[in-house]
N, C-alpha and C positions, 0 to 999 in steps of 0.2 A: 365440459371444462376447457380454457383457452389450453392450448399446448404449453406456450413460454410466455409471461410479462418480460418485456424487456423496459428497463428502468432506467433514465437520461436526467440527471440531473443538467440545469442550463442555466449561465451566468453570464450574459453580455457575450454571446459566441456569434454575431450575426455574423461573420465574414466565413463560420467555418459549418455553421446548422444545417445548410440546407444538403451539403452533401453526405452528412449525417442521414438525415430524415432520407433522403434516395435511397441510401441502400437498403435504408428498413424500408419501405413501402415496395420494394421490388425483389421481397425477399422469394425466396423460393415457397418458401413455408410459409401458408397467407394464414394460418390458424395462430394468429399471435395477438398478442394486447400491447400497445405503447403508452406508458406512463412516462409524462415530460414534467418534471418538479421545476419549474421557473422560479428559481430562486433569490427572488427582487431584481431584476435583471431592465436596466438603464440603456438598457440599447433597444433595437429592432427584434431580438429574441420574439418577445411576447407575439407580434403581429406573424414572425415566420410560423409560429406553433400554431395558430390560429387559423390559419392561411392551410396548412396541414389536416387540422382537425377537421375543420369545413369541409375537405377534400375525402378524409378517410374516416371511417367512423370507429377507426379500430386506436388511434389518438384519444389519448387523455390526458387534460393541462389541469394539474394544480400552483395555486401560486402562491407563493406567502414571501413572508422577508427574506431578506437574506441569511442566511444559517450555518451557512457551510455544505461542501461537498455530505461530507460524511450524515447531515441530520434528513438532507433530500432524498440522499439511497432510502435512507430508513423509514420514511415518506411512503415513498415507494415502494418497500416493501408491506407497508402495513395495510395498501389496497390492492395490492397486487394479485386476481384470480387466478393465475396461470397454473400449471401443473410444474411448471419450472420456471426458477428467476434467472434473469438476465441484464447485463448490464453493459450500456453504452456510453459514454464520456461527447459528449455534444459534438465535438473538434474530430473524433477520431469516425471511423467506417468502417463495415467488417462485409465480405465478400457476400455474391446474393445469396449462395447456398448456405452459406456460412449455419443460419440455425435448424434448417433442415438436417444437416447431416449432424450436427451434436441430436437433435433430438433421436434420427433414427437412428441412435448407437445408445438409445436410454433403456433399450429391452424391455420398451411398454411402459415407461414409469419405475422400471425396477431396479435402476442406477443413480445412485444420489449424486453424483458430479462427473459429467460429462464435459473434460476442455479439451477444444482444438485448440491451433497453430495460432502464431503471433508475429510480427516484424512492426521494428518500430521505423518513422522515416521522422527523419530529426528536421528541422527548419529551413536545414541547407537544399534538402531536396536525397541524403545519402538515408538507404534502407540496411537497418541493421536486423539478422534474423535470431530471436532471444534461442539459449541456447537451451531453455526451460527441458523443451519434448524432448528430447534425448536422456537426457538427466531423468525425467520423471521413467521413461521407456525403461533404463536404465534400472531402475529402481523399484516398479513395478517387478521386474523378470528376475529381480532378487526375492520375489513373494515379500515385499515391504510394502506397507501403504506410503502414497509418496506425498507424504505433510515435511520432510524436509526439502524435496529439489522442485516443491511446488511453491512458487511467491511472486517474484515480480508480474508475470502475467496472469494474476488470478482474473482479472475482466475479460478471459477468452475462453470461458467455461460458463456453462447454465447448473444449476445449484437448486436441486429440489424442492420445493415450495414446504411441502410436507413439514420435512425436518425443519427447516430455519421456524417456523411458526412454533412444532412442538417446544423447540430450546430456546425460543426467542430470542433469534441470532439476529445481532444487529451492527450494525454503526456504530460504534462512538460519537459524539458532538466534538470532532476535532478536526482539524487543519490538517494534520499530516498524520501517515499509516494507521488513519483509518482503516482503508483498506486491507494491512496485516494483521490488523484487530478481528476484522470480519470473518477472512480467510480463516486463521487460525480455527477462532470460535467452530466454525463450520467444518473444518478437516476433522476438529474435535472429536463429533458426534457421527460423522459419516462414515458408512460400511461400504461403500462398494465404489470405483472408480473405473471412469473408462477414458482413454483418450483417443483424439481423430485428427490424424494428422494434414487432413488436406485440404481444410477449408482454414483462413484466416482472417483473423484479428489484425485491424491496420490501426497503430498507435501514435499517433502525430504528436510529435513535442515539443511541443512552440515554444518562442524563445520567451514568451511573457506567462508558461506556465507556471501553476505551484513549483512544481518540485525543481524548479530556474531559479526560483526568488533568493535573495539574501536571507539567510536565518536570524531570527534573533532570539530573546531572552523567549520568547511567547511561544516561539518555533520548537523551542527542546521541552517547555513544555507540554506539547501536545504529543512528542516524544513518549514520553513517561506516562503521560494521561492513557495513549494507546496501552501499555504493557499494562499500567493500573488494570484498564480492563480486559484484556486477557488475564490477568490473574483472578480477578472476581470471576470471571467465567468460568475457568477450571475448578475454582473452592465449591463453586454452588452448584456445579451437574456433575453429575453422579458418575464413575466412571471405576474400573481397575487403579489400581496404585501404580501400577507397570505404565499403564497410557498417561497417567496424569503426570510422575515424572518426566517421562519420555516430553513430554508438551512442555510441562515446565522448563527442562532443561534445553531444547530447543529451539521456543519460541519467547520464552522472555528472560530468564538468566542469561543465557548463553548470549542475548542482544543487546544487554545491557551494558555491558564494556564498550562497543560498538556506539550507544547513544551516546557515552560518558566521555568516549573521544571525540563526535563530534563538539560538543559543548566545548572542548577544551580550542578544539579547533577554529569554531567559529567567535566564539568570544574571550577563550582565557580562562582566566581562573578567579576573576570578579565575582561571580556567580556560584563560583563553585561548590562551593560546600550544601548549596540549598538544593541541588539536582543529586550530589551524595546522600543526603540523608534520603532524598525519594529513593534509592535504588535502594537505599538499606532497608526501608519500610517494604519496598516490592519485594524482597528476598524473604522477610520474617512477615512475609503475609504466608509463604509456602507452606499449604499444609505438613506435610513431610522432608520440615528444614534438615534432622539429620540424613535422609537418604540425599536429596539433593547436594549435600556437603561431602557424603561417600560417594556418589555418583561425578562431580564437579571437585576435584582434591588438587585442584590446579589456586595458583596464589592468588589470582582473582575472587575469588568464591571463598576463599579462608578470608583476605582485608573486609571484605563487603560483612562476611560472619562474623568481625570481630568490632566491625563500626568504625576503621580507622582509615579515618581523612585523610590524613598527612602521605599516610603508605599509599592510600591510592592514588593521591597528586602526585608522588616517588614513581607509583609502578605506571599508572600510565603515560606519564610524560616521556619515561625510557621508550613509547610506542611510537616515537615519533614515524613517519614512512619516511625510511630510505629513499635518497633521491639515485635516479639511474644515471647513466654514463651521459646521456643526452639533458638530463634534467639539471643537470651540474655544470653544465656550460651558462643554460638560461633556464628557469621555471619560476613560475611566483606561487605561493603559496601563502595559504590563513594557517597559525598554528601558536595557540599559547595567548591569546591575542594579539598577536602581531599580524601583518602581510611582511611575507618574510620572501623577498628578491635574490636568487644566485645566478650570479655572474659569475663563468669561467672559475667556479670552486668557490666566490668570494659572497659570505652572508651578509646580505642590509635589512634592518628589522626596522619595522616602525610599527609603535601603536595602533592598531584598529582604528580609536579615535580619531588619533591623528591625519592617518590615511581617508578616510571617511572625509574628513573636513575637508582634507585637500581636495581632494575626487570633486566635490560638490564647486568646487572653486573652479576645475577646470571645465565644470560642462559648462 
C-alpha cells in the first residue's frame, strides 16, 4: 500500500503549478501517490500535469468541470490508495522532507493525524508563522485532544485513509470552509494525535485568492451550508453525548454569531432575516438542544432558542469592533451595509450599493 495520497485540486494556477509539483517530485519519501483533480481549468494547468504525469508515474489527472475546491478534494479522496491522505493547494509548497517526517511520527499506521509546521507568505513577499503549533502543544500537555486550537492550518497534516473511508469524511460541495467542515468531521472520529514541528507547510496567498474575494449573498451561504454539514455529521455518527456536545458547542453553535456578523458586515441587514432562520434551524437540528442551551446560557444561545429576529439584529449590531486609537484618525470599514470612512473621529457612511457603483466608475 502507497504511504500518503497526496490530493491537489487545480484551477487555472499555471504561473504557480509547477513549483507546486517540484517539491512533490523531490520529496524525500518517494513511496507516495499524486492525485491532481483538474477542475475545468482554462489555462496551461491541464498540459503542466500532463507534462508531469509523462515524467513520473506516481501522477494522476482526473478531470471534469469545474465544481469547486471543496467536490475535487472529495474526488480525491474517493481514489485515493494511500495509507494516509494528504493535501496540497496547487499555488502553495511544502518543504522536501516535509511528508517523510509526518509520516515517520505515524508509529506504523497507528496515528490518525499527524500535522507539522505552517507559514504563510502573503503576496507582498512578507512570511507570517501561524501561531496553530504552540496552541495545539499547549493543548495537547493539558491531556486534551486539540479539535479547538487545531483549524486554520488543517492542510499541514496527513489524515489517515482508514478512518475518513469508515465515516465517509468528506467535502462539502461549497466555496468557503469547506475545509472546517472536513476538519471538524475528522477531529470528530479521531483517537490519537501527533505533531512535528519541523518540517513546513508554505501557504501562498495571492492577492486573487478565494478567501481575497468580495463576499456576497452566495458567499454566507456556503457559510451556513458548511455548519449545515457538520451538524448532519455529528446527528448521524455515533459518539458520547460529552464529545457530541463538546463539537456541537465548538464547532458550529459557538460559529454561528461569528457568520451572522459577517453577513451583517458584508452586506447589511437586506438579507437578514433569511440567514437567521438558517442558524435557528442549525440550532433545533441539535440533538441535545437542552444541554446545549445549559452548556451555552450566554444571550446568544437563549435569541437563537427563542427564534427572535429583531433581538438578534439589537444584540449583534451592539458587536460592532471598536476602532483603535490609530483606526480613528483613518480606517474604512464594511458594516451594516455601509463602507463606513473615519477621519480624525469623524463617520462617513455610504451604502454598499452606492459605493459599488462608484468603485466601478472609477476604474
Amino acid at each position: 500500500m502507497t504511504k500518503i495520497s497526496v490530493i491537489v485540486p487545480v484551477y487555472n494556477v499555471e504561473d504557480y503549478l509547477n513549483k507546486c509539483i517540484n517539491a512533490l517530485k523531490n520529496q524525500t519519501l518517494t513511496d507516495l501517490e499524486f492525485i491532481f483533480i483538474n477542475d475545468g481549468s482554462t489555462d496551461n494547468s491541464l498540459k503542466i500535469l500532463e507534462n508531469f504525469a509523462a515524467e513520473d508515474s506516481r501522477a494522476k489527472i482526473i478531470n471534469q468541470k469545474n465544481q469547486g475546491v471543496g467536490a475535487a478534494r472529495t474526488v480525491g479522496l474517493k481514489i485515493a490508495t494511500g495509507q494516509y491522505a494528504g493535501f496540497v493547494d496547487p499555488d502553495d509548497w511544502v518543504d522536501l522532507d516535509f511528508f517523510e517526517k509526518l509520516y515517520n511520527a505515524t508509529d506504523n499506521g497507528n496515528i490518525d493525524i499527524v500535522k507539522g509546521n505552517a507559514d504563510i507568505i502573503k503576496f507582498n513577499g512578507k512570511i507570517e508563522h501561524t501561531p496553530e503549533q504552540e496552541n495545539i502543544k499547549q493543548e495537547i500537555e493539558k491531556d486534551s485532544f486539540p479539535f479547538t486550537s487545531f483549524g486554520g492550518a488543517w492542510f499541514s497534516a496527513i489524515y489517515k485513509k482508514e478512518l475518513i473511508d469508515k465515516y465517509s469524511v468528506n467535502f462539502p460541495n461549497t466555496q468557503y470552509l469547506e475545509d472546517v467542515a472536513f476538519l471538524s468531521k475528522i477531529l470528530y472520529v479521531a483517537g490519537s494525535f501527533k505533531l512535528v514541528n519541523d518540517s513546513f507547510y508554505h501557504y501562498f496567498k495571492r492577492k486573487s485568492s478565494l478567501t481575497n474575494k468580495k463576499f456576497t449573498i452566495k458567499t454566507y451561504e456556503h457559510f451556513f451550508n458548511s455548519y449545515k454539514d457538520i451538524m448532519d455529521f455529528l446527528n448521524k455518527t455515533d459518539s458520547s453525548k460529552e464529545k457530541y456536545l463538546k463539537f456541537c458547542n465548538n464547532k458550529v453553535i459557538g460559529s454561528l454569531q461569528w457568520a451572522l456578523l459577517c453577513v451583517i458586515q458584508g452586506i447589511g441587514f437586506d438579507n437578514f432575516d433569511y440567514f437567521a432562520n438558517t442558524a435557528f434551524d442549525i440550532l433545533y437540528s441539535c440533538k441535545y438542544l437542552d444541554d446545549i442551551e445549559k452548556l451555552r446560557s450566554d444571550e446568544f444561545t437563549q435569541i437563537l432558542k427563542n427564534k427572535n429576529i429583531e433581538k438578534l439584529k439589537k444584540y449583534l449590531f451592539t458587536r460592532k469592533p471598536k476602532l483603535t486609537k490609530l483606526q480613528r484618525i483613518f480606517s474604512v470599514k464594511n458594516w451594516g451595509g455601509h463602507k463606513i470612512y473615519t477621519i480624525l473621529g469623524l463617520e462617513i457612511k455610504i451604502p454598499l450599493k452606492l459605493y459599488r457603483k462608484a468603485r466601478k466608475q472609477w476604474e
